[in-house]
Backbone and ligand atoms as CSV (ligand in chain L), in Angstrom:
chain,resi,resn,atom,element,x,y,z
A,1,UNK,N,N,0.856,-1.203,0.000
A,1,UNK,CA,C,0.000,0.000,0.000
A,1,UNK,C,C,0.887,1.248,0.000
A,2,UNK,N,N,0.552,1.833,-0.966
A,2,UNK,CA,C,1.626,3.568,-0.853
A,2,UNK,C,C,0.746,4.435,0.146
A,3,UNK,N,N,1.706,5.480,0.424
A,3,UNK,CA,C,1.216,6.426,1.342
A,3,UNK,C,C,0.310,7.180,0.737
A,4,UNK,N,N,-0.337,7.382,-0.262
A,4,UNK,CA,C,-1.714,7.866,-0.599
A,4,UNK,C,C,-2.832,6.847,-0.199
A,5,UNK,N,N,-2.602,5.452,-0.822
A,5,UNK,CA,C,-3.596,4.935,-0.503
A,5,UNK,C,C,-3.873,4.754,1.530
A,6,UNK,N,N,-2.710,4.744,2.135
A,6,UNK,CA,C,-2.984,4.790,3.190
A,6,UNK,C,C,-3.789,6.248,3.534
A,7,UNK,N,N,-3.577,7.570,3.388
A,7,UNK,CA,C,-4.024,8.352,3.887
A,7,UNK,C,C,-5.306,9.152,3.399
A,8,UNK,N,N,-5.427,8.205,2.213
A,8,UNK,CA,C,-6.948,8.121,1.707
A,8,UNK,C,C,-7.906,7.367,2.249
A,9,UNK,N,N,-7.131,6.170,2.505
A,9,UNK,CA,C,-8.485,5.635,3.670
A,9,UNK,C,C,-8.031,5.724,5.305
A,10,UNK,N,N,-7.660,6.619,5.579
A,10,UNK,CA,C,-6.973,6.962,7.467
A,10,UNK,C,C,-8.324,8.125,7.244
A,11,UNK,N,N,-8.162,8.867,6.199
A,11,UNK,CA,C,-9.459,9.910,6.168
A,11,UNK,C,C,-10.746,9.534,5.786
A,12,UNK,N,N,-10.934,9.161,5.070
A,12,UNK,CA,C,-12.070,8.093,5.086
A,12,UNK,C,C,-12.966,7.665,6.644
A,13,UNK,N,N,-11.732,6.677,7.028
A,13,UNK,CA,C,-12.396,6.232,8.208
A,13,UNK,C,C,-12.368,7.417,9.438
A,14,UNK,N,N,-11.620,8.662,8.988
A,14,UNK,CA,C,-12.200,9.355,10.449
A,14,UNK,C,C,-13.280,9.925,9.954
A,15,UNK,N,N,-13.569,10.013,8.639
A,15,UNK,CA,C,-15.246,10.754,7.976
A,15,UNK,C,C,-16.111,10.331,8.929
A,16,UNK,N,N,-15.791,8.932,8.519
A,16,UNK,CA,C,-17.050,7.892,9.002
A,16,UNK,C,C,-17.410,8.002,10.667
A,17,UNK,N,N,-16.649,8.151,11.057
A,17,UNK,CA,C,-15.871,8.159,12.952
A,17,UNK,C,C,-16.935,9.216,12.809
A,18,UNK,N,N,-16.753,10.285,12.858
A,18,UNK,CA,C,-17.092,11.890,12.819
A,18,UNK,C,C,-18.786,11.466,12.300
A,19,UNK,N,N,-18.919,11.168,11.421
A,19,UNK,CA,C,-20.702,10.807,11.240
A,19,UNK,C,C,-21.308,10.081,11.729
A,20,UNK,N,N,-20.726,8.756,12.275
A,20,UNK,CA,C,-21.186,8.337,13.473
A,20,UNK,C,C,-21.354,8.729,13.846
A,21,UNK,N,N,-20.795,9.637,15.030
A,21,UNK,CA,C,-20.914,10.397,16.155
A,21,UNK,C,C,-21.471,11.246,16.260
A,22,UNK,N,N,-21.671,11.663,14.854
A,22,UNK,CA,C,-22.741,13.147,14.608
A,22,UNK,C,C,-24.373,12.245,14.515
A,23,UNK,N,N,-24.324,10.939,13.772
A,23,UNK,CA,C,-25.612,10.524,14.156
A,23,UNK,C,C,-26.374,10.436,15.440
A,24,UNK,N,N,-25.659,9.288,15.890
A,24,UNK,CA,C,-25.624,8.774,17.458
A,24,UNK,C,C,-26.385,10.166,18.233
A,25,UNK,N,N,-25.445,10.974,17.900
A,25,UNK,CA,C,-26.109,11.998,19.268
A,25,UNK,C,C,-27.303,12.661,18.459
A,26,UNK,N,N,-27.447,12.338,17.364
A,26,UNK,CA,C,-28.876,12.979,16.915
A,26,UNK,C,C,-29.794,11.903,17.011
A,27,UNK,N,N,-29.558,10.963,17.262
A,27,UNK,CA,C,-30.813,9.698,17.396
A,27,UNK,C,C,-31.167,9.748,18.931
A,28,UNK,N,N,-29.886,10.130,19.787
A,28,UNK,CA,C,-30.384,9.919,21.666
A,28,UNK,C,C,-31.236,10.834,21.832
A,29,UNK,N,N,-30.945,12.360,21.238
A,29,UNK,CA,C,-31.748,13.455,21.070
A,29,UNK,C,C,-33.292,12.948,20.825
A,30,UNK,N,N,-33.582,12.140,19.675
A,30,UNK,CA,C,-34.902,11.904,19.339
A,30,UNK,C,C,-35.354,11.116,20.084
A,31,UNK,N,N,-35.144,9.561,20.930
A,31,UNK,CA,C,-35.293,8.655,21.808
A,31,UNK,C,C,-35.580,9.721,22.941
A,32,UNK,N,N,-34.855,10.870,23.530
A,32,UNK,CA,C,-35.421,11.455,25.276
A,32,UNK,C,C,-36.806,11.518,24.631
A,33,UNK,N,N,-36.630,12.817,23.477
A,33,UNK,CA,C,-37.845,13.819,23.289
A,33,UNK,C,C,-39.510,12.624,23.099
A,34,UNK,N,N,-38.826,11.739,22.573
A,34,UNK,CA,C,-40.178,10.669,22.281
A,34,UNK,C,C,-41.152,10.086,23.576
A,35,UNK,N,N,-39.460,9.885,24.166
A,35,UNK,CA,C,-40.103,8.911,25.569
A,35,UNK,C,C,-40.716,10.588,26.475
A,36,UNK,N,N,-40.678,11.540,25.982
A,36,UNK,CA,C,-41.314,12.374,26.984
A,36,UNK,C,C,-42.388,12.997,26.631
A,37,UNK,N,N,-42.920,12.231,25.030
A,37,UNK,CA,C,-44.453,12.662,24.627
A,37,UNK,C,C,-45.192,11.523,25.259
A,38,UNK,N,N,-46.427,11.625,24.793
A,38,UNK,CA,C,-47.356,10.586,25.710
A,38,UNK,C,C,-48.423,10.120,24.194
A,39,UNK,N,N,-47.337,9.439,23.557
A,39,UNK,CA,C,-47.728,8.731,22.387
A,39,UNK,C,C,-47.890,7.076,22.674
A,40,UNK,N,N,-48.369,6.449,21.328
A,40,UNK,CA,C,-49.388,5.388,22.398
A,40,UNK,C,C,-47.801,4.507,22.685
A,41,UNK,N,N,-48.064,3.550,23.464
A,41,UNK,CA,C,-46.811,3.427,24.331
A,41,UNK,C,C,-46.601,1.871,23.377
A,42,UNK,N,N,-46.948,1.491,22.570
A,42,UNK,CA,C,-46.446,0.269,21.646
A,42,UNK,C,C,-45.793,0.837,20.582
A,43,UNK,N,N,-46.049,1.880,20.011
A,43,UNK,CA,C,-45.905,2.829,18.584
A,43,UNK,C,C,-44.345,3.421,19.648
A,44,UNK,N,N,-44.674,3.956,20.481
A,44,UNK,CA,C,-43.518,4.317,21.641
A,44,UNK,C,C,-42.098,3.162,21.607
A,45,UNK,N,N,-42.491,2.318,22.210
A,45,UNK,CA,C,-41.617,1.132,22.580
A,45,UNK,C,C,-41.168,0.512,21.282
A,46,UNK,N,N,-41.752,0.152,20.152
A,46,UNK,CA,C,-41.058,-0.088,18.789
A,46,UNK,C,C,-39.981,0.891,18.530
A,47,UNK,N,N,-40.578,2.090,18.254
A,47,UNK,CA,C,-39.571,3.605,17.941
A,47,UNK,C,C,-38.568,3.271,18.642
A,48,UNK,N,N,-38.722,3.213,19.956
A,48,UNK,CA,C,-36.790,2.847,20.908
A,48,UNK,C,C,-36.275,2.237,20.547
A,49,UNK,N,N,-36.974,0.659,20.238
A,49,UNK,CA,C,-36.201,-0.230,19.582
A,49,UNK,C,C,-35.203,-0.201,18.427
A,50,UNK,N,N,-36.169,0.480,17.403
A,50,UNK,CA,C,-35.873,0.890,16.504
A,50,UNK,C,C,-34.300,1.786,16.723
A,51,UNK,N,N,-34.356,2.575,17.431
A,51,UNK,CA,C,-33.839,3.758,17.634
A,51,UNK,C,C,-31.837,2.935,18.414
A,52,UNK,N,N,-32.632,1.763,19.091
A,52,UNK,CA,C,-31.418,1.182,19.905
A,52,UNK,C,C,-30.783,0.297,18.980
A,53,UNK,N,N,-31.591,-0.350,18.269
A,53,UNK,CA,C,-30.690,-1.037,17.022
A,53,UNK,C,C,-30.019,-0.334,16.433
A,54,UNK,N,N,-30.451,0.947,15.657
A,54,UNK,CA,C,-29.193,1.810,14.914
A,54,UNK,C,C,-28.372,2.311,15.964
A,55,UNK,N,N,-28.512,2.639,16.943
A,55,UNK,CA,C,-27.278,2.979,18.177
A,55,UNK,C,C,-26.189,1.609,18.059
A,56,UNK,N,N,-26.747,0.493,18.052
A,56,UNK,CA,C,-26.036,-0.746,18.566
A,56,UNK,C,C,-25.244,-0.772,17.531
A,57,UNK,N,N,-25.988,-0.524,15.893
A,57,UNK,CA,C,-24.986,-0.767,14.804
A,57,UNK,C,C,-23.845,0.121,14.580
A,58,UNK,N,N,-24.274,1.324,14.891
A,58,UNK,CA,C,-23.320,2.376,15.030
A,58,UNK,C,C,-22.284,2.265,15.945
A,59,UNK,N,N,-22.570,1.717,16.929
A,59,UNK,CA,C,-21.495,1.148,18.200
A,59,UNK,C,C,-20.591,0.304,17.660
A,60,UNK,N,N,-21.368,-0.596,16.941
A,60,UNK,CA,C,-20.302,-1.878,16.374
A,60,UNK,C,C,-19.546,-1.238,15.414
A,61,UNK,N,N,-19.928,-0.666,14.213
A,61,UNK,CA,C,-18.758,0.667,13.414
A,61,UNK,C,C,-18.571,0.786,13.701
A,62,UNK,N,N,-18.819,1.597,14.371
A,62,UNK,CA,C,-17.856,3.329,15.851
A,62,UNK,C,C,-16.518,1.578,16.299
A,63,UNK,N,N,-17.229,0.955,16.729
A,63,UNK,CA,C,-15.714,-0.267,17.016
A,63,UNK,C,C,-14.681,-0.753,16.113
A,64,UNK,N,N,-15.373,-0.958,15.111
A,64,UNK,CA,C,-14.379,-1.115,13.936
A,64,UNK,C,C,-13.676,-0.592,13.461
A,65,UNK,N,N,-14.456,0.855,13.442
A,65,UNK,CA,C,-13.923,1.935,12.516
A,65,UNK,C,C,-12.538,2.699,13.655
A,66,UNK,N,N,-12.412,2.509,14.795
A,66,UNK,CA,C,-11.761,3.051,15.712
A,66,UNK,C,C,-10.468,2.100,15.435
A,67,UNK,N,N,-10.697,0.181,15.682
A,67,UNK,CA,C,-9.907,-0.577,15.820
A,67,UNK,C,C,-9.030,-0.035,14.041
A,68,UNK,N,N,-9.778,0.368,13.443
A,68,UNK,CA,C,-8.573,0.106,12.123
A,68,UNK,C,C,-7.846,1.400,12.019
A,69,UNK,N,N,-8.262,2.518,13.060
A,69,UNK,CA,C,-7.591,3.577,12.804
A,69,UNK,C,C,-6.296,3.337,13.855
A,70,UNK,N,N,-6.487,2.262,14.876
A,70,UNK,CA,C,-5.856,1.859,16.098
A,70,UNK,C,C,-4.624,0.866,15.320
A,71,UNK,N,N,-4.778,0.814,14.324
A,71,UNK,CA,C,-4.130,-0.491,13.635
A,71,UNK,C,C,-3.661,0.060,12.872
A,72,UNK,N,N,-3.663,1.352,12.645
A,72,UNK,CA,C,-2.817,2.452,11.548
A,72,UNK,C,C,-2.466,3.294,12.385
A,73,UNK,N,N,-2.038,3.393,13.606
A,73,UNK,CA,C,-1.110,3.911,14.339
A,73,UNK,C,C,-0.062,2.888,14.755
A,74,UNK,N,N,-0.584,1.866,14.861
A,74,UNK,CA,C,0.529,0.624,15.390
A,74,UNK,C,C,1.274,-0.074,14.259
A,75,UNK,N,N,0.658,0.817,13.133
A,75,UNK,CA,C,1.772,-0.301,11.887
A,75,UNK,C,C,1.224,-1.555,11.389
A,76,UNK,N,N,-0.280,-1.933,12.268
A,76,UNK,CA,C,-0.447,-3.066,11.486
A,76,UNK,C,C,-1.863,-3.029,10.556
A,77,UNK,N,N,-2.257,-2.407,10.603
A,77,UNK,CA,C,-3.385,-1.990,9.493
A,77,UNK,C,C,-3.078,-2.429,7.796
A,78,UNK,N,N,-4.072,-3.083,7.709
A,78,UNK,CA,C,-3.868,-3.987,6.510
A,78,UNK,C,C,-3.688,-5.108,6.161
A,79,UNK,N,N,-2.976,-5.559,7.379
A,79,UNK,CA,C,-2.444,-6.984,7.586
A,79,UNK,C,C,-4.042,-8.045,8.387
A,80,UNK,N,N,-4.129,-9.527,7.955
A,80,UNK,CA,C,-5.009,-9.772,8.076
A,80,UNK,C,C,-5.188,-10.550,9.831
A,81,UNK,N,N,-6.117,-10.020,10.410
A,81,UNK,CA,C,-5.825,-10.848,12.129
A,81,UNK,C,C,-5.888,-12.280,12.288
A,82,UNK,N,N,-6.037,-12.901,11.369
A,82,UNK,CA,C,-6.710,-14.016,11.189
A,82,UNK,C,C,-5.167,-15.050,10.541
A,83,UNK,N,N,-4.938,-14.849,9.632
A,83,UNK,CA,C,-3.721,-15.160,8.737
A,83,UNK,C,C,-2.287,-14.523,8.435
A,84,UNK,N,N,-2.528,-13.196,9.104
A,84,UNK,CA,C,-1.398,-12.173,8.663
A,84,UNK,C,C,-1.191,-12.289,7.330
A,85,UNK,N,N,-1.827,-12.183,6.344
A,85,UNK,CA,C,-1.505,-12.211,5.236
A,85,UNK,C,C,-2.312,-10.627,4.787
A,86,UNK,N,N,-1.380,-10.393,4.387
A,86,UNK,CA,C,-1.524,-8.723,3.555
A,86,UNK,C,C,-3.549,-8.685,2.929
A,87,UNK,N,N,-3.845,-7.740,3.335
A,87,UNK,CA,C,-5.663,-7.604,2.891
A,87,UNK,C,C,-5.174,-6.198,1.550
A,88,UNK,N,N,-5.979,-6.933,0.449
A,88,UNK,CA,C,-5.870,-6.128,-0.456
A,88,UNK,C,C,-6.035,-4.351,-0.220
A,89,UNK,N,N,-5.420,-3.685,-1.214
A,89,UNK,CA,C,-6.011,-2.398,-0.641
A,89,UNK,C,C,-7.247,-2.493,-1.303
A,90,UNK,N,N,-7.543,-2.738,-2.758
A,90,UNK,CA,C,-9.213,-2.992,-3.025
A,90,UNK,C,C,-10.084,-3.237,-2.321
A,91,UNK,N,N,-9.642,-4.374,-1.692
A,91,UNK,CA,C,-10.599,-4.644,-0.019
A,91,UNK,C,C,-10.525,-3.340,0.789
A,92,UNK,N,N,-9.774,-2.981,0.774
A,92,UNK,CA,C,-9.367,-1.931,2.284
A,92,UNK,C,C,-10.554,-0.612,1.740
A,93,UNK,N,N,-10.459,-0.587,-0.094
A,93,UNK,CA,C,-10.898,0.556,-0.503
A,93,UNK,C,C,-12.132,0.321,-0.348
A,94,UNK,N,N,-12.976,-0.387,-0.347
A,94,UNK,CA,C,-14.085,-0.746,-0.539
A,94,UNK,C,C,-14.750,-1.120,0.974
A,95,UNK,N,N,-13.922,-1.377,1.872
A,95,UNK,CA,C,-14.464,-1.878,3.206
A,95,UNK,C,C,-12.817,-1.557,4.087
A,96,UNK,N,N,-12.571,-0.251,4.578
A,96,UNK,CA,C,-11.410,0.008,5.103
A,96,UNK,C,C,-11.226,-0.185,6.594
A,97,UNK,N,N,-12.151,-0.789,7.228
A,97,UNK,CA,C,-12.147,-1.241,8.399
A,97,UNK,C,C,-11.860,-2.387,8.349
A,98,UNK,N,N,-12.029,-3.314,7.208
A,98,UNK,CA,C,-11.556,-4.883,7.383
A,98,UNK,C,C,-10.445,-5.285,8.320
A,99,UNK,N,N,-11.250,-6.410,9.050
A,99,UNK,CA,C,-9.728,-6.601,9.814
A,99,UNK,C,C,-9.346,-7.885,9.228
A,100,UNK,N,N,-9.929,-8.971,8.188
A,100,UNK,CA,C,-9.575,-10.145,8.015
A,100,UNK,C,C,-9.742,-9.869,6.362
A,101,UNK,N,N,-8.870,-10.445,5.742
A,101,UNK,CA,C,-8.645,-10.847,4.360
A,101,UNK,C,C,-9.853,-11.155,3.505
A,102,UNK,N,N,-9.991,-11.148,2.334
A,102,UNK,CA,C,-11.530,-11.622,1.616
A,102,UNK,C,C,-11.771,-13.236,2.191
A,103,UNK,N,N,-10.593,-14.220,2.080
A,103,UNK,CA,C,-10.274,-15.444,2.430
A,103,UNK,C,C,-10.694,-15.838,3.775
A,104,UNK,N,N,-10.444,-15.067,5.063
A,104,UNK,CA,C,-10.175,-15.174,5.752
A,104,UNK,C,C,-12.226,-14.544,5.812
A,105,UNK,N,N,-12.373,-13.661,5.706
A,105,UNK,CA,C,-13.662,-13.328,5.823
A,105,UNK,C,C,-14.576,-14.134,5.043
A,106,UNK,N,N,-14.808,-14.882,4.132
A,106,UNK,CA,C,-15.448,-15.561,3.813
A,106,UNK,C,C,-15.917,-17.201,4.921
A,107,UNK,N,N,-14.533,-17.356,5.108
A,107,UNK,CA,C,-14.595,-18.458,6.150
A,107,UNK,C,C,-15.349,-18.018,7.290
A,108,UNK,N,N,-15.415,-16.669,7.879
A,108,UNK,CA,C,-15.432,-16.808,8.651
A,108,UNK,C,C,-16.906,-16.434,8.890
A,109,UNK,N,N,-17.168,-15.540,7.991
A,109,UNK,CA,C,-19.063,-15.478,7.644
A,109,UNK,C,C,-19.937,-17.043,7.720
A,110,UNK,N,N,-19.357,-17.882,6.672
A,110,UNK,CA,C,-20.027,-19.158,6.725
A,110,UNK,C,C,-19.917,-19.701,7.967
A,111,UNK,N,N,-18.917,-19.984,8.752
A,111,UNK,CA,C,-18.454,-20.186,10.039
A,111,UNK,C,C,-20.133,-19.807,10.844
A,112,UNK,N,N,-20.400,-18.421,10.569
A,112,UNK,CA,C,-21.534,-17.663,11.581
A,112,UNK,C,C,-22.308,-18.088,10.709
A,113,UNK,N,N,-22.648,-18.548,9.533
A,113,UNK,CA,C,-24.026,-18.825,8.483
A,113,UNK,C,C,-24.323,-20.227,9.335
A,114,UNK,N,N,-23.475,-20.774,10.290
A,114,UNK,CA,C,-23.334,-22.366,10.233
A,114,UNK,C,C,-23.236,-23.273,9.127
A,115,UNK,N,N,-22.359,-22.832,7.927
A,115,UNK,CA,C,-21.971,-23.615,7.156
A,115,UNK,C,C,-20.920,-24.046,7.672
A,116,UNK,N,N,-19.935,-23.939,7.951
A,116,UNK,CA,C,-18.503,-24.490,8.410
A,116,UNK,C,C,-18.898,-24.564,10.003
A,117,UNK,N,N,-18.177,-25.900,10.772
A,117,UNK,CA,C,-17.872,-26.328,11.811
A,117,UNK,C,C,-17.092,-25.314,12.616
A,118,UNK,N,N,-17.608,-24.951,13.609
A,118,UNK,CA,C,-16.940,-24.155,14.829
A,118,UNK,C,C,-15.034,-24.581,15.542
A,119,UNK,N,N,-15.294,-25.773,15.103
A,119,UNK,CA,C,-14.061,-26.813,15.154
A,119,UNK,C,C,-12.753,-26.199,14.726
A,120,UNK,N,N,-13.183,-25.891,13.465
A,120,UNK,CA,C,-11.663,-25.386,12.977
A,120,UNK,C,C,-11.923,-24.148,12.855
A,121,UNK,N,N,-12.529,-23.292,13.066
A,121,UNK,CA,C,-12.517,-22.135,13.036
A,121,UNK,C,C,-11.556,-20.942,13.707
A,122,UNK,N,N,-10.667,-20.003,12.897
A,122,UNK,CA,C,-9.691,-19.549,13.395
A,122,UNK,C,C,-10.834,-17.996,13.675
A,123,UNK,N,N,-11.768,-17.381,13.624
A,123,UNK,CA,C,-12.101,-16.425,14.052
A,123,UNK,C,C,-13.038,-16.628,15.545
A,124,UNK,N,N,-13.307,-17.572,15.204
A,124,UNK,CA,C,-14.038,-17.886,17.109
A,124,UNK,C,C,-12.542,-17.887,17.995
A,125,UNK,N,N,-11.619,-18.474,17.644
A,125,UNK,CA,C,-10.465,-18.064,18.678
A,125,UNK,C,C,-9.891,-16.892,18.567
A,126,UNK,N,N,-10.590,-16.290,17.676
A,126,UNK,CA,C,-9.852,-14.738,18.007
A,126,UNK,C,C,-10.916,-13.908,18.494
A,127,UNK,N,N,-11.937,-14.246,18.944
A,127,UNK,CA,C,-13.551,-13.619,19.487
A,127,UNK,C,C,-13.455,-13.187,18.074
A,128,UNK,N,N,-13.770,-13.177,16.716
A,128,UNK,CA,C,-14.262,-12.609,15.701
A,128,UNK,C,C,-15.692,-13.466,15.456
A,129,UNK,N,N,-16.692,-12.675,15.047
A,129,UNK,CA,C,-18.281,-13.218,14.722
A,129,UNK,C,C,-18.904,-14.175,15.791
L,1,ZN,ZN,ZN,-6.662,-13.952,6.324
């Protein structure tokens, strides 16, 4: 990876960092103001839900997106956690938080599809999926 492509996606992922965070606090904003109307309380309680799932997904980015900027301060960003084998920058360009290889991520999706056996699985021993 040359130093453009690195600092094309180091900015990238703090975009993303930064809009997260600009969401997040515009969704908690809408969750108080809701729970403090006196709307019917099922139409109510879905909306939170609603509202806590995109928090949760954003949490899990906001995690990713942190770990790969954490992994481009330490020098190892790019490299795959799974195999250490170099993750394309195409991959990186297209999904720059990757922490595992296309190879390595494929296995490890089916792994969670329950197509592949938990047995040999190298991302359950790394807590991945
Ligand atoms: Zn790999």
């Amino acid at each position: 990876m040359n130093h453009t492509d690195f600092d094309l996606l180091k900015a990238d992922l703090q975009t993303r960092l930064a809009t997260i965070a600009a969401g997040s606090d515009k969704r908690g904003d809408i969750a108080i103001q809701q729970s403090a109307d006196s709307l019917d309380q099922t139409q109510l309680a879905t909306e939170r839900d609603l509202v806590v799932s995109l928090l949760n997904r954003d949490s899990q980015m906001s995690r990713l997106v942190k770990g790969a900027l954490r992994r481009m301060e330490d020098g190892t960003y790019g490299t795959c956690l799974a195999c250490e084998d170099p993750v394309s920058v195409k991959r990186l360009q297209a999904v720059p938080w990757a922490e595992l290889c296309l190879r390595c991520q494929e296995r490890s999706d089916l792994t969670a599809a329950g197509v592949l056996g938990a047995e040999h699985d190298e991302g359950v021993k790394l807590g991945i999926g």
